[in-house]
C-alpha positions in Angstrom: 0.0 0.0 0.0 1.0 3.6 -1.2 1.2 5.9 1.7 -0.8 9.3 1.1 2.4 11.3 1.0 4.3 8.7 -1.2 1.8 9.0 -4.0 0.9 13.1 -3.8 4.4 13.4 -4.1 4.7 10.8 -7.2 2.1 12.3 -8.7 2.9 15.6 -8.5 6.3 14.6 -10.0 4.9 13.3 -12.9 3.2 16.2 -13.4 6.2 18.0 -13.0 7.9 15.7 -15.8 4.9 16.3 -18.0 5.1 20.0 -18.0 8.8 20.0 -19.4 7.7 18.0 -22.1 4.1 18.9 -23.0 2.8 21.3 -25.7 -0.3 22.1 -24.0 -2.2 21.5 -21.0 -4.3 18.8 -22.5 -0.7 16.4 -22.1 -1.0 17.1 -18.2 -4.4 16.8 -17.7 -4.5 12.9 -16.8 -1.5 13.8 -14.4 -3.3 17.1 -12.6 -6.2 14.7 -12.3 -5.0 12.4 -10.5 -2.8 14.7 -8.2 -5.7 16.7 -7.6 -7.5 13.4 -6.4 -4.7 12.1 -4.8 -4.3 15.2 -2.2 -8.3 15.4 -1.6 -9.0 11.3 -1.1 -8.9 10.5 2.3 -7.4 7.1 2.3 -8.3 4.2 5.1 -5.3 3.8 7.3 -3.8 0.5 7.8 -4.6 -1.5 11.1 -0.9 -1.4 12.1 1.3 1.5 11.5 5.0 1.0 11.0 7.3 4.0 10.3 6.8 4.5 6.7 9.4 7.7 6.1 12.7 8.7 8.7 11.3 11.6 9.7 8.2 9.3 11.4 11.2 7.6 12.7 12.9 10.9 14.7 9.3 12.3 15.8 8.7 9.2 17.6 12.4 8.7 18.7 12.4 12.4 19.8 8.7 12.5 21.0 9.1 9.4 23.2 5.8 7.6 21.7 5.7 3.8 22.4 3.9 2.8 18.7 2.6 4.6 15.2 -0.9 2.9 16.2 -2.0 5.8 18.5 -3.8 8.6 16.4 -3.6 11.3 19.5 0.0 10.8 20.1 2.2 14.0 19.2 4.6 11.7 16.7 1.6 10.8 15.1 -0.6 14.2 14.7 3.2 15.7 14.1 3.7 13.4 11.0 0.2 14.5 10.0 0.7 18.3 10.0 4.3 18.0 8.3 3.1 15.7 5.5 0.2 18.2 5.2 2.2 21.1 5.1 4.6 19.3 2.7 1.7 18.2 0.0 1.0 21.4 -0.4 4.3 23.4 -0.7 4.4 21.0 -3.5 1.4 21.7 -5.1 1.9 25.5 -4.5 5.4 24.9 -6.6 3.6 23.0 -9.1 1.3 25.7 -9.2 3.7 28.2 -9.9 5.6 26.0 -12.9 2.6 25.9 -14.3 1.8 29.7 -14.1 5.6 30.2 -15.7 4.9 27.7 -18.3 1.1 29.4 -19.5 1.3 32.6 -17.9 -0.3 33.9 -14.5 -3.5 32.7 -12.9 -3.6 29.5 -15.0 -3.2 27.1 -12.3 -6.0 28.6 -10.3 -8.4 28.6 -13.2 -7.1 24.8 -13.4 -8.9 24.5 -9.6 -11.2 26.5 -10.3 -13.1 25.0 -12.9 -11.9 21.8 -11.5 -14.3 22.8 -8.5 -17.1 23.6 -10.8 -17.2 20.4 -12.4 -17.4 18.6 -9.4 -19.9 20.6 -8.5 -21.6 19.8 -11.5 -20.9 16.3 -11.7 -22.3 16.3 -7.4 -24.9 17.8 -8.7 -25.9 14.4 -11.4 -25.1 12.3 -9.3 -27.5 13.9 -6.5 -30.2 13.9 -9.7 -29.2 9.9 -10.5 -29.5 8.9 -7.1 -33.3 10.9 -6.7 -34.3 9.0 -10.7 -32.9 5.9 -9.2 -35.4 6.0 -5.8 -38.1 7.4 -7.7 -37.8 4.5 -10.4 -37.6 1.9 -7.2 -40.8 3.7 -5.8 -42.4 3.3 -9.2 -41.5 -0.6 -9.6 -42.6 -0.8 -6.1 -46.4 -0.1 -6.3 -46.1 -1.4 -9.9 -45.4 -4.8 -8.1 -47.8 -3.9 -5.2 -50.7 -3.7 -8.1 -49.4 -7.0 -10.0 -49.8 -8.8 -6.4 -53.1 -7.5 -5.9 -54.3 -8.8 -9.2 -52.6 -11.7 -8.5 -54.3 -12.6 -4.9 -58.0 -11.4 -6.6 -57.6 -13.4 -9.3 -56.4 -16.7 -6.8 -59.3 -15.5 -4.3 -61.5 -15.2 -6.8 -60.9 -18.5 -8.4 -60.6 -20.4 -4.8 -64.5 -19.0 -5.1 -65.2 -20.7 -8.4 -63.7 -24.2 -7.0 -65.2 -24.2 -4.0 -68.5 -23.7 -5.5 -68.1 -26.4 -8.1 -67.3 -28.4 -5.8 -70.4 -28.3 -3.5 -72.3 -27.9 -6.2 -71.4 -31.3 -7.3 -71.4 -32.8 -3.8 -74.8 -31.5 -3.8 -75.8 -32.6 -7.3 -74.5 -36.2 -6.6 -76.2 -36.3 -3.1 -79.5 -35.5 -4.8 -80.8 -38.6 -5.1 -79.6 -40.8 -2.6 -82.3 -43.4 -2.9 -83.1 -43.5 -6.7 -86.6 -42.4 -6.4 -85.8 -38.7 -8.3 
């Protein structure tokens, strides 16, 4: 498993690598992507945390902390805040290369009409998920009718056989001692 600072870091060096290379900002675009969800995913953490980088290592030596599985000791939230603070110096440097490379403002115009999409896209989703219920709601008493036919049409035939059949108990009970 990648840990979150490992792979905002990789990504934002491929970006990096991409923007010495690329024409345009369409040959980055699959790299910004994935940097962009990279630093906003909240990844699970593992049940049992090892030191994953040296400076983990020296917070804990230097903090005293007995293990990397408690959340609330100061190793721990220290790691947190430094990696934190290091994914984004390295965005905000990737920001800027991009700005020298297309010309100023162009890597906030990146975010923000990366913001509006998601916003739009939130926004189908939210509509998806209200079609899908409403289509389940739909089926539902759709069903709920079909079953109602259904148990008329078995009660109403239980009617029809159980009437035939004492009518013909009764018909063959009629004359009992041939004298009809």
């Amino acid at each position: 498993m990648v840990e979150p600072i490992s792979a905002t870091l990789a990504a934002i060096a491929l970006v990096k690598a991409g923007l010495e290379h690329a024409s345009d900002l369409k040959d980055i675009a699959g790299s910004l992507d994935n940097l962009f969800s990279a630093t906003e995913d909240k990844p699970k953490k593992p049940k049992k945390k090892l030191p994953k980088t040296r400076m983990q290592q020296i917070l804990r030596m230097k903090a005293g902390d007995a293990d990397y599985d408690d959340d609330t000791s100061i190793s721990s939230v220290a790691t947190d805040i430094l990696e934190q603070k290091q994914n984004e110096r390295a965005l905000h440097n990737l920001g800027v290369e991009i700005d020298n490379k297309w010309g100023r403002g162009t890597f906030d115009l990146i975010k923000e009409e990366r913001a509006k999409r998601l916003a739009i896209k939130d926004k189908a989703t939210e509509k998806a998920k209200a079609a899908a219920k409403e289509h389940k709601e739909a089926d539902a008493a759709m069903w709920n009718t079909i079953y109602s036919y259904v148990v008329g049409f078995i009660q109403v035939g239980g009617i029809i056989i159980v009437t035939f059949v004492v009518g013909y108990l009764i018909w063959i009970n009629r004359c009992v001692d041939e004298t009809c």
